[in-house]
Structures are given as structure tokens and as C-alpha cells.
C-alpha positions as CSV (number, residue, x, y, z in Angstrom):
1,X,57.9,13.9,-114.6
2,X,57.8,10.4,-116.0
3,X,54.0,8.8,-116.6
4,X,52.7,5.8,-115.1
5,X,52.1,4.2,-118.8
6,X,54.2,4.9,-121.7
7,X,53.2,4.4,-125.0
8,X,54.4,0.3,-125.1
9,X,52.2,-0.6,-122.5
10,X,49.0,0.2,-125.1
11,X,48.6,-3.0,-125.9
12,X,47.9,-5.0,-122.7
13,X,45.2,-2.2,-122.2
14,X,43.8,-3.5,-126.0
15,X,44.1,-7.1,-124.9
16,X,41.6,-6.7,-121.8
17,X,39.5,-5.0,-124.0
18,X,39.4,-7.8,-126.1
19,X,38.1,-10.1,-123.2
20,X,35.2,-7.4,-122.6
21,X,32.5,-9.2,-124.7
22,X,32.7,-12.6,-124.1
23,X,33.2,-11.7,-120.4
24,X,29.8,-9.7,-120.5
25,X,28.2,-12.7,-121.8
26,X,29.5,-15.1,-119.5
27,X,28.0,-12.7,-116.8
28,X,24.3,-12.2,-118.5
29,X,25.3,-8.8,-119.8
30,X,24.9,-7.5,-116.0
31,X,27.4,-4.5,-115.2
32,X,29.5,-3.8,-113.6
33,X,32.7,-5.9,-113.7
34,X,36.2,-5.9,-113.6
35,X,39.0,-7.4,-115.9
36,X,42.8,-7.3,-114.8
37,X,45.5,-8.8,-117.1
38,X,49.2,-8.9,-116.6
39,X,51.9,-8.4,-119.2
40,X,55.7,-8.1,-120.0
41,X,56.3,-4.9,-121.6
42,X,59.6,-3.3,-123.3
43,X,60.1,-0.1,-123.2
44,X,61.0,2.3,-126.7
45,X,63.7,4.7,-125.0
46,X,66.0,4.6,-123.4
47,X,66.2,3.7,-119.7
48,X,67.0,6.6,-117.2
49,X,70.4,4.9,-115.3
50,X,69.5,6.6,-111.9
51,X,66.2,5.4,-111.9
52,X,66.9,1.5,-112.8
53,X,63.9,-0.3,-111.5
54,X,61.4,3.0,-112.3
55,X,61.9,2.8,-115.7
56,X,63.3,-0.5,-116.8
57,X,63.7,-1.7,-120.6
58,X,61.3,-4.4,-119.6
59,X,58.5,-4.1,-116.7
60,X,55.8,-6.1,-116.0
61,X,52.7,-4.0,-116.6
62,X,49.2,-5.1,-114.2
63,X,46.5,-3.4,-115.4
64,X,42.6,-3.5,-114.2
65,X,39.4,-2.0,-116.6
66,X,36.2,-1.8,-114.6
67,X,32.7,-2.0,-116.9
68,X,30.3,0.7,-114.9
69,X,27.2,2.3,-116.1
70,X,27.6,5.6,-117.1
71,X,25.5,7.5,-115.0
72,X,27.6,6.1,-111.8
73,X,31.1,6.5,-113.6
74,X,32.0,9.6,-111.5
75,X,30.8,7.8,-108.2
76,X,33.1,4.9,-108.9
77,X,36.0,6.7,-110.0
78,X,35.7,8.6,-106.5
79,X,35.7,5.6,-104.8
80,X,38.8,3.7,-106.5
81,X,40.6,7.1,-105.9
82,X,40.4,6.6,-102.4
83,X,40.5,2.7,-102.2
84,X,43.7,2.8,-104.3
85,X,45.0,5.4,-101.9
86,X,44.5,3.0,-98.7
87,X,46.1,0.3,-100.7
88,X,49.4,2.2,-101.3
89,X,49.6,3.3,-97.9
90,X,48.2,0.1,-95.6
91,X,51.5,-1.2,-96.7
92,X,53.7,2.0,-95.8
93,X,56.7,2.8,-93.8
94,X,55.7,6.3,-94.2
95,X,52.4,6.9,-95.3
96,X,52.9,10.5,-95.9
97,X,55.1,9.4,-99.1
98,X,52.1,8.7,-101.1
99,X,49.8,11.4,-102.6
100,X,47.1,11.8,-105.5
101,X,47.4,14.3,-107.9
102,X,44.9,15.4,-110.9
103,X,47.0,15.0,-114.5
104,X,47.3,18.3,-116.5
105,X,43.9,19.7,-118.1
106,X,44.9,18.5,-121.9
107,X,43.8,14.8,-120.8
108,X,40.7,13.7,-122.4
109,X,39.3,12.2,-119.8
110,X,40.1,12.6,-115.8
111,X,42.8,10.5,-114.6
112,X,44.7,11.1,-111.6
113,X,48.0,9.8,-110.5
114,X,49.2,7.9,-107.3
115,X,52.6,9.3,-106.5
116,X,55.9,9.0,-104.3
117,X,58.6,10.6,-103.0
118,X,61.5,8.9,-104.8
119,X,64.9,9.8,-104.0
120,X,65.5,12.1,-107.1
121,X,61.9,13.4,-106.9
122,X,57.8,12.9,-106.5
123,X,56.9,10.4,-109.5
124,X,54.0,8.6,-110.5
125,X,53.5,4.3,-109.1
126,X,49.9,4.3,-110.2
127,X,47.4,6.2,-112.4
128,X,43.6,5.7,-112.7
129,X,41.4,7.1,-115.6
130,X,38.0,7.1,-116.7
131,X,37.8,6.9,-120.0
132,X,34.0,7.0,-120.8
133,X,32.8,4.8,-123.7
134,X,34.9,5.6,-126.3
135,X,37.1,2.7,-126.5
136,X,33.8,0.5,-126.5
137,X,32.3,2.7,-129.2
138,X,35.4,2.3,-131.3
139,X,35.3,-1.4,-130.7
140,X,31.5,-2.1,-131.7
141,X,32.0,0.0,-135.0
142,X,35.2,-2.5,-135.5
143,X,33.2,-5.5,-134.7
144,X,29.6,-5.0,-135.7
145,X,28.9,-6.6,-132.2
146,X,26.6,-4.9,-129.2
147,X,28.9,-3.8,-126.2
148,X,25.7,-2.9,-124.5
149,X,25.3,-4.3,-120.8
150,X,21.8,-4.4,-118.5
151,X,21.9,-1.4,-115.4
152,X,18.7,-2.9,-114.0
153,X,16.4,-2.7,-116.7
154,X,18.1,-0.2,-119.1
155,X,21.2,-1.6,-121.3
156,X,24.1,1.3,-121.8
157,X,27.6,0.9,-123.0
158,X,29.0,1.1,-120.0
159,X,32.2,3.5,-119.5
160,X,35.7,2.3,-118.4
161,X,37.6,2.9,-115.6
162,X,41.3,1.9,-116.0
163,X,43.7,1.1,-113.1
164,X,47.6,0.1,-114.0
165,X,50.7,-0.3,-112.2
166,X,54.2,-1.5,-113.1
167,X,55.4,-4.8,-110.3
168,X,59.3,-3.6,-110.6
169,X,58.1,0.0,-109.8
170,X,55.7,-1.0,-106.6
171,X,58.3,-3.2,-105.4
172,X,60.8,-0.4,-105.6
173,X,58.6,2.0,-104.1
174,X,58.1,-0.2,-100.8
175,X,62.0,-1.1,-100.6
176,X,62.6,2.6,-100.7
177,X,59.8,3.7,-98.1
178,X,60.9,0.8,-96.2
179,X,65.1,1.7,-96.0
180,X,65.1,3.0,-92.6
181,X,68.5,4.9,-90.8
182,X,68.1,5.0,-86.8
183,X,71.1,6.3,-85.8
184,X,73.8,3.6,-86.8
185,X,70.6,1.3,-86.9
186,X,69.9,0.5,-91.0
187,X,67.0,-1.3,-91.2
188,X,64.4,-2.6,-94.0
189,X,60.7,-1.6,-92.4
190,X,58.8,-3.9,-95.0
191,X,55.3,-4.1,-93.9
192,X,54.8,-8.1,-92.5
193,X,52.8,-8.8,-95.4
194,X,55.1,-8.0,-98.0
195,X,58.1,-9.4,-96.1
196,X,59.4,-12.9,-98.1
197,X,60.2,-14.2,-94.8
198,X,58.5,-13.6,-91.5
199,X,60.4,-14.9,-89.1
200,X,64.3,-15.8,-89.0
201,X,65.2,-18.7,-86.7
202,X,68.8,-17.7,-84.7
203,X,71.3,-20.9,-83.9
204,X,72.4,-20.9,-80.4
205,X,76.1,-20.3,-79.7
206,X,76.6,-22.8,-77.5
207,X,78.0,-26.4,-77.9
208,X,75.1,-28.5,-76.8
209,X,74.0,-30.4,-80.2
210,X,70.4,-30.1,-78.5
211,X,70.2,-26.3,-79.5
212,X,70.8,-27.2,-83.3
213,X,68.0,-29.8,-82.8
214,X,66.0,-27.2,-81.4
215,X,66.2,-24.8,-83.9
216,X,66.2,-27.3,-86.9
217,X,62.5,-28.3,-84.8
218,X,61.2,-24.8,-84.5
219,X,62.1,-23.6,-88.0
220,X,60.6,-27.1,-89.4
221,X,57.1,-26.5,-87.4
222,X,57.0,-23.0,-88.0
223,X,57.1,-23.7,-92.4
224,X,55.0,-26.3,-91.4
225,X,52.4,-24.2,-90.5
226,X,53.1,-21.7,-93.9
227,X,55.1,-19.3,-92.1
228,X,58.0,-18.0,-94.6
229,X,61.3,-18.8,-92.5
230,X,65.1,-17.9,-92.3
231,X,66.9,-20.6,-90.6
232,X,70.9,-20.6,-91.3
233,X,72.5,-23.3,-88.7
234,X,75.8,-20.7,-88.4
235,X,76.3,-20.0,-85.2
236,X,79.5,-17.6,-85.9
237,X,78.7,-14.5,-84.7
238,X,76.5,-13.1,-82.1
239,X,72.8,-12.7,-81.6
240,X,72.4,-8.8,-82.2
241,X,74.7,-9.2,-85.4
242,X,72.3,-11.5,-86.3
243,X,69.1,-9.4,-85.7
244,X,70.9,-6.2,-87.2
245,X,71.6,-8.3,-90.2
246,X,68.2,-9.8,-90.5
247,X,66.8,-6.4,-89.7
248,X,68.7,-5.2,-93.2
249,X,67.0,-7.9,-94.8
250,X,63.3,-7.0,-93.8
251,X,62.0,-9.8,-91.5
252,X,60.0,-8.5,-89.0
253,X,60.5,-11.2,-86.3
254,X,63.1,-13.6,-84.8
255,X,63.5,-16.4,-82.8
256,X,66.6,-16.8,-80.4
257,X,67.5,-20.0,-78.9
258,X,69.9,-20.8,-75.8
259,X,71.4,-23.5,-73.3
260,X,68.3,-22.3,-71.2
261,X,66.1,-23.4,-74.2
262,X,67.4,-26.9,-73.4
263,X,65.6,-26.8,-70.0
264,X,62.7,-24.5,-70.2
265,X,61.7,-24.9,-73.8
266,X,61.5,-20.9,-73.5
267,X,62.8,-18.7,-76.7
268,X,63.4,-14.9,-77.0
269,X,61.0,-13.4,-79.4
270,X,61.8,-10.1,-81.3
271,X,59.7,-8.0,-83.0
272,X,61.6,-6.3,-85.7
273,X,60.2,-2.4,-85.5
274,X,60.0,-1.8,-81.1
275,X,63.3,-4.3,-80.7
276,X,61.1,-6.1,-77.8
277,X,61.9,-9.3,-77.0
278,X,59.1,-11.8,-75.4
279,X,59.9,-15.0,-73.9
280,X,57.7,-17.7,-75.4
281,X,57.3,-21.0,-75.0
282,X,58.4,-23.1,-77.7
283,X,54.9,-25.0,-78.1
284,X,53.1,-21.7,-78.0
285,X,55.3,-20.3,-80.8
286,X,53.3,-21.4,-83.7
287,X,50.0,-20.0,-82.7
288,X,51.8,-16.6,-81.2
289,X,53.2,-15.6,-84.7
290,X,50.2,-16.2,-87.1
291,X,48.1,-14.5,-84.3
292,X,50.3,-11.4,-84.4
293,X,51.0,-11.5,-88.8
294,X,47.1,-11.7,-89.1
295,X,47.2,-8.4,-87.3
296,X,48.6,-6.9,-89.9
């Protein structure tokens, strides 16, 4: 089983902890605190060919250290455990996919890993450590400066708790929780949040030039308001090849238009995942899609 963090990716967790002591000044020495930094990485080996994105030459490390006193170390480690957990799975096709797992007992400090079921196996998307004070320790001796920070009234050097990822890998994780077969239904169940577009705008097939003003209107209004939206004026083929091929791509909602737009102003709403369609009012539009994505 491949680890979260090869040996390359060492030095964006020694760049955040070179931010650590100006960053404790800047916040009166109080604890705790948290430092992320993101980095381009390149890999040493060789690149597994069936597992392209999972372990790229070249990745794009994120990696968070959070500054707790020692005596609550174990408390918060416990808590970004389970927080971490949520995260992963908030955004889930299939929640189940994702479990936490303890590392092998030669570690030197606990870490656990946040893992997947890929198609060639369970793998690792995230791991999280605690790695007590020793990288501190190590620094002060290097430095001859204090690393100490307050916990009320006491100062302590405060112990580490490390958080890292890989971008490529979370976005291939989602795009392969999301890849969906209902019978001869394929689908792309990307939660609304990750989805680069919300909403896909459908040209009408009729030959009134009013539905191509319509749709140029409701895809204008709705970017307008910062909703991410497909809008191709083609008209060729048909509306369901249109929402099966928009339901490939991952938008979770689209807008159809026909000649009874013209005179009602009414559009056929789909939701991507039940296949409903709503009738809505094109003035209502707007307000009815950011009222359902900030339900998400």
C-alpha cells in the first residue's frame, strides 16, 4: 500500500515549519494555531501507469501543521480524526468508500490514514500525525531561538499535529466515487459543491429565434448571479441526449426551454440525481437554484 507522503514532499512540511516562529509572534505567543502551505512536488520513482493521477511525477502537496499544547495533543488529534472524516465524506457519492485506519506500530508517533476504495484497491487520500515536539526541539537547537508559546499562563513547546493531502489525488478520489452506472444510465454524481458548473442551460429545438433569446437571457442572469453555467446554443439533438450528456459531465441541474417558454415564461427544471423535473418560472429561476445549492 502506497503512503499519503513520500519522501519528496519533506520539504513543504520544513517550509511551514519555517513560518512557525514569526507566526507565534505575530499572534503574542498564544497557542494554538494553524499553518497550511501548498506546494508542487516531484516525485523520485517511478510513476505506477494504472494509477496515473494517484501517484503522479508531479502532485501538488496541501499540507496543514496545528501548534497545540501538549497536554491537549491527544484531544485534538481525536477531534481532527473525526473532522477530517466528515470532510471526505460531506462530499461523497458513497460515503462508505472512506475509512480511517491506524499506520503500522513502527511509526514514531500516531498517525492514522484517511483511505478509499480505488479501483485496484483501499489506498491512502489523507494522513494525519501527531508528531509531539520534536521537530520544534530540533529547530530551537538549530536556531538558538525560543519556540515556547503561552497555554494560559504556562509557556510549553507546543506539539504538532500534521494534516496533508495531494489536490490530483482528492480530485481523483471524488471523480471515482462520483462515476455512477444505472443501468445503461452513466452518470458523474459530483457533489453540487465540487461541480465546475451547476446548472447547464438546454437550447430549444424549435425555430422561433425568441427561444435562443431566451436561453442567451437565462444563462446571462443566472452567471450574473455567480452561478457556474453551461450554455451551448446547439440545438441538434434532443433534450434527454442532452441531460444524459450533461449528466456524464457532472452538473447537477438543467434548464430546458420550449415554444411554451415563449408564452408562459415557464422552464423545466432537472435535478441531476432523482431525474425530477419542476416547472419554474423564468423570474423565479435565480432565487430557486442558489436556495437549493446552499442546501448542500
Amino acid at each position: 500500500m502506497q503512503t499519503v507522503r513520500p519522501q519528496f514532499s519533506q520539504s513543504l512540511h520544513h517550509g511551514v515549519l519555517s513560518h512557525y516562529h514569526s507566526s507565534l509572534q505575530l499572534l503574542n505567543n498564544k497557542l494554538p494555531f494553524g499553518l497550511a502551505e501548498v506546494g508542487r512536488c516531484f516525485a523520485r520513482t517511478a510513476a505506477h501507469e494504472e494509477r496515473f493521477l494517484y501517484s503522479a511525477r508531479e502532485m501538488t502537496a496541501m499540507s496543514m501543521l496545528f501548534f497545540v499544547p501538549p497536554k491537549k495533543s491527544g484531544a485534538w488529534f481525536d477531534l481532527y480524526q473525526r473532522q477530517r472524516m466528515q470532510w471526505w465524506r460531506k462530499f461523497a457519492s458513497s460515503p462508505s468508500s472512506f475509512s480511517v485506519v491506524d499506520t503500522e506500530t513502527d511509526m514514531t508517533y500516531p498517525t492514522v490514514n484517511i483511505q478509499f476504495t480505488f479501483p485496484w484497491g483501499v489506498d491512502t487520500v489523507e494522513r494525519i500525525s501527531l508528531r509531539y515536539d520534536s521537530d520544534l526541539l530540533d529547530l530551537e537547537k538549530k536556531t538558538g531561538l525560543s519556540y515556547q508559546g503561552k497555554d494560559g499562563r504556562k509557556t510549553v513547546v507546543p506539539h504538532v499535529l500534521e494534516m496533508e493531502t495531494y489536490l490530483e489525488r482528492a480530485c481523483l478520489t471524488y471523480l471515482l466515487d462520483g462515476l455512477t452506472q444505472i443501468n445503461s444510465r452513466q452518470m458523474l454524481r459530483l457533489h453540487c459543491r465540487l461541480a465546475p458548473y451547476k446548472v447547464a442551460v438546454l437550447p430549444g429545438r424549435g425555430t422561433e429565434s425568441q427561444l435562443r433569446e431566451i436561453t442567451d437571457y437565462i444563462a446571462r442572469d443566472l452567471r450574473t448571479a455567480g452561478i457556474p453555467c453551461w450554455y451551448s446554443a446547439d440545438p441538434q439533438h434532443s433534450n434527454e441526449q442532452q441531460h444524459a450528456r450533461y449528466d456524464e459531465m457532472g452538473v447537477p441541474f438543467s434548464v430546458a426551454v420550449n415554444e411554451n417558454t415563449i408564452k408562459t415564461g415557464i422552464t423545466l427544471v432537472r435535478n441531476r440525481d432523482t431525474t425530477v423535473k419542476e416547472q419554474v418560472h423564468i423570474s423565479q429561476l435565480q432565487h430557486m437554484l442558489l436556495r437549493y445549492m446552499q442546501a448542500y
